[in-house]
N, C-alpha and C positions, 0 to 999 in steps of 0.2 A: 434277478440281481442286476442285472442291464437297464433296467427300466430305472433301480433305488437308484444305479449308479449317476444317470443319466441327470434325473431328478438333483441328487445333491451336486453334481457338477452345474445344472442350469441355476441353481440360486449360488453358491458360490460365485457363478459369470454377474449373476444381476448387482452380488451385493457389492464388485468390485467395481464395477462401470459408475454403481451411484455414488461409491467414496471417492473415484477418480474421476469423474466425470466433471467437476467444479475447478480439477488442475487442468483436468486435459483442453479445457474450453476457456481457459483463460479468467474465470469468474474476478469480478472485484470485491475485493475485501469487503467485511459487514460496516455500516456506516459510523458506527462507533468507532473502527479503529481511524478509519479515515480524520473522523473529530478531533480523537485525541489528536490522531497527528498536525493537522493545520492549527490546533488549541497550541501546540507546543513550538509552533512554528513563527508564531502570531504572537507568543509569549510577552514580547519588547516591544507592542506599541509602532512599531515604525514598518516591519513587516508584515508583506501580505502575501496570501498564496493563491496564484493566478491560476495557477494548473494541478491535481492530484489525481495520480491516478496508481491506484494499489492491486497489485493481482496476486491472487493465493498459487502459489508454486509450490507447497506441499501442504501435509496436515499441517497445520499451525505456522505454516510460513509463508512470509509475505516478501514479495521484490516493493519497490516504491517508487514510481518515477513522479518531482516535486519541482515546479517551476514557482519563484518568488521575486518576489518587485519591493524596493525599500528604499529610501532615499540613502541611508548611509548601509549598506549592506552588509552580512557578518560573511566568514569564508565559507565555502560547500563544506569544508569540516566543522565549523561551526555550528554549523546548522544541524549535523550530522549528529555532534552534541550533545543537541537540545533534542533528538526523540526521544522517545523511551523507550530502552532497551528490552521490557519484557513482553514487547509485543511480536517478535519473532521476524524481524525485518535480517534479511540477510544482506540484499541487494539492492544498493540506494542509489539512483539517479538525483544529482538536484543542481538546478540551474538557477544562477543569480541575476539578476537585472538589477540594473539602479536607476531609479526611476528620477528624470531630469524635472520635473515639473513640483519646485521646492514649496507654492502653496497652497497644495492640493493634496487630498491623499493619492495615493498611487491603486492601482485595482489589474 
């Protein structure tokens, strides 16, 4: 019986390291979510996103840190807005820049 025990205890160990293994390591979001997000970001033609970077902090949840450059810029809740809410974002960083250079795109 030490041996079954043994046995069911070492795949229960295996089968939690590979479900938490993608939080405990910091993993970034699948590149879909990332899309949607800079699609919904980018929405208005005058914004752009300099910097994204998504890390899964649990099953189905995501923190977001989002740097963007715009010539006329909307507020960090603005922007906040504009994701979409059914992708599990708890935790949103997002930094604004206004991009001085009026005829050119900003990047």
């Amino acid at each position: 019986m030490g041996i079954v025990g043994a046995i069911l205890v070492a795949r229960w160990s295996y089968s939690l390291l590979t479900s938490t293994g993608a939080v405990l390591l910091d993993h970034q979001a699948p590149a879909t979510l990332r899309e949607q997000l800079q699609t919904a970001v980018e929405a208005d033609g005058d914004s752009r996103v300099t910097d994204l970077h998504v890390w899964s902090i649990g099953p189905d949840i995501y923190s977001a840190q989002i740097a963007i450059v715009a010539h006329q810029p909307l507020s960090p809740d603005q922007y906040k807005a504009l994701l979409p809410t059914s992708i599990g974002l708890v935790h949103i960083a997002i930094e604004v820049n206004t991009c001085v250079d009026s005829g050119q795109a900003c990047a």
